[in-house]
C-alpha positions as CSV (number, residue, x, y, z in Angstrom):
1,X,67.3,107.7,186.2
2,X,71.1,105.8,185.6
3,X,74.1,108.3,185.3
4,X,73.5,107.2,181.1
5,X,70.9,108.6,181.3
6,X,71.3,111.9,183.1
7,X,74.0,112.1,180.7
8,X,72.6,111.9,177.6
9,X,69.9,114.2,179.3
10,X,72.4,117.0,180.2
11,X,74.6,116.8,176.8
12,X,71.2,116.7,174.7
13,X,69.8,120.0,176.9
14,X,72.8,121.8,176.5
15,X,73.8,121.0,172.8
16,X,69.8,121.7,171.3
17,X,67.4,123.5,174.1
18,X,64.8,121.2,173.7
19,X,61.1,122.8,174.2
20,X,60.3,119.0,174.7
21,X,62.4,115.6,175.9
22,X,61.3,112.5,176.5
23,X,64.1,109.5,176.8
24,X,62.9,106.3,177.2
25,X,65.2,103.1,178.6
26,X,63.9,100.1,176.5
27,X,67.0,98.3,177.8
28,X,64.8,95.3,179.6
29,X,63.0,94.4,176.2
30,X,66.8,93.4,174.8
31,X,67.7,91.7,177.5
32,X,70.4,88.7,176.3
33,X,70.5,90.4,172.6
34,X,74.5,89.9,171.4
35,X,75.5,93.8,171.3
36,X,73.3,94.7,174.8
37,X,75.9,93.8,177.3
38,X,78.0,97.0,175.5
39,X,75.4,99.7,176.3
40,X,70.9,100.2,176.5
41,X,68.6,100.8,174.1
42,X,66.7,104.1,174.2
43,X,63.6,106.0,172.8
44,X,64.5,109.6,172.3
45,X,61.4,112.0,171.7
46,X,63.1,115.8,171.2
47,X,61.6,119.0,169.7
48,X,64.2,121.9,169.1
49,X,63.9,125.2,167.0
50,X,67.4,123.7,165.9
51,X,65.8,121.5,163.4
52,X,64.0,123.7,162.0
53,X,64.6,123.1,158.4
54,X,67.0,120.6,158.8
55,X,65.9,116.5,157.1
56,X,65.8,113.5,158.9
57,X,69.0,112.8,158.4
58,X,71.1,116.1,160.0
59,X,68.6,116.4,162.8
60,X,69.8,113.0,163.7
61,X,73.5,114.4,163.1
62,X,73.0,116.5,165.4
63,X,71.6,114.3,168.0
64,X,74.7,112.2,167.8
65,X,77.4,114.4,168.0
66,X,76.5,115.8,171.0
67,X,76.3,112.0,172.5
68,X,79.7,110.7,170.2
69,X,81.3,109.3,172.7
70,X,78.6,107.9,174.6
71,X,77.6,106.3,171.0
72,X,80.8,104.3,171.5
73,X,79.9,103.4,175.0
74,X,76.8,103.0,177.1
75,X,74.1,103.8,174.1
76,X,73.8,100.8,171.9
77,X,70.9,101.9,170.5
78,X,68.9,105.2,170.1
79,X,65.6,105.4,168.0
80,X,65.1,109.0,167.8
81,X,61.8,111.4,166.6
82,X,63.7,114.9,166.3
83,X,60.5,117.4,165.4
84,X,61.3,120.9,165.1
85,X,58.3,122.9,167.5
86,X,55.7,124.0,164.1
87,X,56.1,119.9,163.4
88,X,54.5,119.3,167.0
């Protein structure tokens, strides 16, 4: 696991007690893509009793401020399922 990873790991751990992660690098399948040389491309699987009744949209809020800066650089991409644990 890179140190990108083990951040994003630690921040997302802390910030939302996940019941379930699962962070995927999918760097290798962008290889030479114009934005790639700034940061990876991840799959984020996370279930968290903090998005319990929360859309789409703020569960994904939540997911990126607690990686903001890492947003800016290192992640250059971050598809994310956000379920809360009844959703599972």
């Amino acid at each position: 696991m890179s140190v990108i990873e083990q951040q994003i790991e630690a921040r997302l751990r802390a910030a939302l007690a996940p019941t379930e992660f699962t962070l995927e690098n999918d760097s290798a399948r962008h290889a030479g893509h114009a934005g790639a040389a700034s940061g990876g491309h991840y799959n984020l699987r996370i279930v968290s009793s903090a998005f319990a009744g929360r859309n789409r949209v703020a569960r994904h809020r939540l997911v990126y401020d607690a990686l903001a800066d890492l947003m800016q650089n290192g992640i250059h991409a971050l598809a994310i399922t956000a379920l809360a644990p009844d959703e599972v």
